[in-house]
C-alpha positions in Angstrom: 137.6 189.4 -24.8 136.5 192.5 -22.8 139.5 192.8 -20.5 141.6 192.2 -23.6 140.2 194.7 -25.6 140.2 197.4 -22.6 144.2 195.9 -22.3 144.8 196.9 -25.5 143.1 200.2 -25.7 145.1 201.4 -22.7 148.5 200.2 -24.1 147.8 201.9 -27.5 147.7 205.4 -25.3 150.2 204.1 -23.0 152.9 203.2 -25.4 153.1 206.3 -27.8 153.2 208.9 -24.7 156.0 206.9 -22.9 158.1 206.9 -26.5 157.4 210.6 -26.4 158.8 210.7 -23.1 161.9 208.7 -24.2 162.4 211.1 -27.0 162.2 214.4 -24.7 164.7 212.5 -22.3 167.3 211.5 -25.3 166.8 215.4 -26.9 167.6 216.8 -23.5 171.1 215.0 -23.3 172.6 214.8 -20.1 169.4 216.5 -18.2 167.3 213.9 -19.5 169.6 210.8 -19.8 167.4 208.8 -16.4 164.1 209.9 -18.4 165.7 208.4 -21.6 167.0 205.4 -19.9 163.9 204.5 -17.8 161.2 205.7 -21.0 163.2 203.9 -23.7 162.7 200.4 -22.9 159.1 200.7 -21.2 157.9 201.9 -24.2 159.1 199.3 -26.3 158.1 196.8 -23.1 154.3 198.5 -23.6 154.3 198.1 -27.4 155.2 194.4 -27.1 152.0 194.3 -24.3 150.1 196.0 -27.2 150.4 193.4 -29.8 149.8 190.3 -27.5 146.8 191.8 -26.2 145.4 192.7 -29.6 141.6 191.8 -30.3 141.4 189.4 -33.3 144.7 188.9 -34.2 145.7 187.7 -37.6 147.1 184.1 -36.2 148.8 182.5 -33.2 151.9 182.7 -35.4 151.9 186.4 -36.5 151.6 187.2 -33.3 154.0 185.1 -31.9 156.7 186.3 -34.2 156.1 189.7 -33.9 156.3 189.6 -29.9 159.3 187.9 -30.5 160.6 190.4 -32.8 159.9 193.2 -29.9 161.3 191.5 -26.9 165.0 191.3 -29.1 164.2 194.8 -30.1 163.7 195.6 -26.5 167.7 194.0 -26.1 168.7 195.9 -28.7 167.3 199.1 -27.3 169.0 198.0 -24.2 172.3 197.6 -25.5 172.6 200.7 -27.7 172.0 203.0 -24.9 175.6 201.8 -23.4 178.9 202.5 -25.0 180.4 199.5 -26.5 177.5 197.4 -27.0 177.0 198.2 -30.6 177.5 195.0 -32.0 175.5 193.1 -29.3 172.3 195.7 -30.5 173.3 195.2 -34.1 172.4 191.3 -33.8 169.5 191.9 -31.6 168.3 194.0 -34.0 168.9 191.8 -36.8 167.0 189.1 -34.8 164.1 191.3 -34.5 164.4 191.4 -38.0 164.3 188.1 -38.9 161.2 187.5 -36.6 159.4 190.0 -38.5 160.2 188.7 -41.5 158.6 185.1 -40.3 155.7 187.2 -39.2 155.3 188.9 -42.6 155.1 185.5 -44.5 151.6 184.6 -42.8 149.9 183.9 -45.8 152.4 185.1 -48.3 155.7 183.2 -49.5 159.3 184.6 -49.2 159.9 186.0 -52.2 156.3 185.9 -54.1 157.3 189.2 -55.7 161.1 188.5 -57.0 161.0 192.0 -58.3 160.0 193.6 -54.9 162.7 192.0 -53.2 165.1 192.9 -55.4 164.1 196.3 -55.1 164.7 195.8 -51.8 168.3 194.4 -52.0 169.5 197.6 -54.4 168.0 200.2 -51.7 170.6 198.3 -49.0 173.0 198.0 -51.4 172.9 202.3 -52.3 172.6 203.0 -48.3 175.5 200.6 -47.6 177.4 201.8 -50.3 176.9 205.8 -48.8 177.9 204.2 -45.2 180.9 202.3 -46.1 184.0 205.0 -45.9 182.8 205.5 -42.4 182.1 201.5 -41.5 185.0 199.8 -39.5 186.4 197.4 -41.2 185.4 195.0 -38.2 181.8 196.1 -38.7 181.6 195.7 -42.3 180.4 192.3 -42.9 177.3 193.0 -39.8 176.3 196.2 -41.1 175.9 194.1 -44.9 173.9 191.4 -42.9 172.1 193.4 -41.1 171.5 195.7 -44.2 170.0 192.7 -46.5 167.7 191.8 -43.5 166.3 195.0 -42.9 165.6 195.5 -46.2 164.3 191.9 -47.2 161.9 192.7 -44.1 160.6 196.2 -45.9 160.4 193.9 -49.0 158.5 191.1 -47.8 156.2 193.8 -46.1 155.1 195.3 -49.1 155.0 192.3 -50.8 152.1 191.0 -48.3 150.5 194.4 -49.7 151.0 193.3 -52.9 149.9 189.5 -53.4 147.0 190.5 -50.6 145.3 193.2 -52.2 142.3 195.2 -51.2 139.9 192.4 -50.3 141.3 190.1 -48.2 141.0 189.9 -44.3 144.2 190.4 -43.5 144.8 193.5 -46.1 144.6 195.8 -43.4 147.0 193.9 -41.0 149.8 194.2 -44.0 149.3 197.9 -44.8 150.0 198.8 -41.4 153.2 196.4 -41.4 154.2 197.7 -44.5 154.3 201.3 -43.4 155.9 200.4 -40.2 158.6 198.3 -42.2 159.1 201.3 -44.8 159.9 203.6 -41.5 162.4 201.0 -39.8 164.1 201.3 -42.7 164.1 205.2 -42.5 164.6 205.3 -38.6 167.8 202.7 -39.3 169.2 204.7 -42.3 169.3 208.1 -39.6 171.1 206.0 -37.3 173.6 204.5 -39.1 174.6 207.8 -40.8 174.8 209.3 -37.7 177.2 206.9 -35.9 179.2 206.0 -40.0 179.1 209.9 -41.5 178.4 212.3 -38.8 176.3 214.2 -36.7 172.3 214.6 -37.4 170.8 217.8 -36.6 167.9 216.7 -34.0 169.2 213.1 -33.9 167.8 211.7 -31.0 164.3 213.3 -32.3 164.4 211.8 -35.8 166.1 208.6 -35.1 163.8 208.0 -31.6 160.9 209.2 -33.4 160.9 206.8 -36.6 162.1 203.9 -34.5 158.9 204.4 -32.2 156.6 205.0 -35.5 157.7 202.1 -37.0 157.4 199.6 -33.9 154.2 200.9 -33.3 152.7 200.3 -37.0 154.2 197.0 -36.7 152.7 196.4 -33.1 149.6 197.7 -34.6 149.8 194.9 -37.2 149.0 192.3 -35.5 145.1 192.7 -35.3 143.5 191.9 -38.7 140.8 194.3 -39.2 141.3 198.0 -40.0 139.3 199.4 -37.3 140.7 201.3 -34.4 
């Protein structure tokens, strides 16, 4: 238990300066494109080692899924750091997705708040609607799947928040995958704008640094108490 703990101790300072590192790389372009393309996936590789070593971890499963949910992340970030491979990090992403979403019903059915998740389906629906004059056609029917299950994750996030409440054990656990759900969703918005409607000032900062953010408060998820 003590080598786990010191394990995860080091990967939770580990992990956030490497994504820092991948973010300089990506805002420095060309000068920092081996930085970006060496930082980028370690980081991701140290946030998966930081929810499998977390102490007390909300269940076998939870953290099962969510290392699952990292190591296709970790595919995707592989593949949308080449031309061309859109579509191949599109579905890894929307794999991750679906892992998470597994994770997120520890304790708490699909769906237990209708209203949540249909809050969740308009949000996609109003992004994907702002995104479509600049989707290919060929992309179109992805970007809607991959649009309802990034938001269905957000969703079933906060719904863990909500049917949880204050008092149970595992309240903490779904506040921080809540919050890191809420910024996927952000982080995912940026990009997609960015490659459907045009150029984001500081794009590689604001995509990069969300996307980092959000993994991290997932990561972070996976032990069940609130302390740090």
């Amino acid at each position: 238990m003590a080598d786990t703990r010191k394990a995860w101790d080091m990967l939770s300072v580990l992990a956030p300066v490497v994504a820092i590192l991948a973010i300089a790389g990506a805002a420095f372009g060309a000068d920092g494109r081996w930085l970006y393309l060496i930082a980028k996936p370690l980081a991701t590789i140290l946030l998966l080692g930081f929810a499998w070593f977390a102490p007390l971890p909300v269940s076998p499963r939870y953290r099962r899924a969510i290392a699952i949910g990292l190591i296709w992340s970790l595919a995707g970030d592989v593949f949308l750091m080449f031309p061309g491979y859109f579509v191949f990090g599109l579905v890894a992403f929307l794999i991750a997705h679906l892992a998470y979403i597994y994770a997120f019903t520890e304790g708490v059915p699909l769906f237990a708040r209708p209203l949540t998740s249909i809050g969740g389906l308009i949000l996609a629906a109003v992004i994907v609607s702002l995104l479509w004059p600049g989707v290919p056609e060929a992309l179109r029917i992805p970007v809607i799947a991959y649009g309802v299950a990034l938001s269905t994750m957000a969703a079933q996030a906060i719904t863990r928040v909500q049917v949880l409440g204050r008092t149970n054990p595992l309240a903490a656990s779904a506040r921080f995958a809540a919050i890191g759900a809420c910024i996927f969703m952000v982080s995912d918005t940026l990009l997609a704008y960015g490659r459907f409607r045009g150029e984001l000032p500081l794009a590689a900062v604001l995509v990069l640094g969300t996307y980092y953010a959000a993994q991290w408060f997932i990561a972070r998820s996976v032990r069940r108490d609130g302390a740090t």
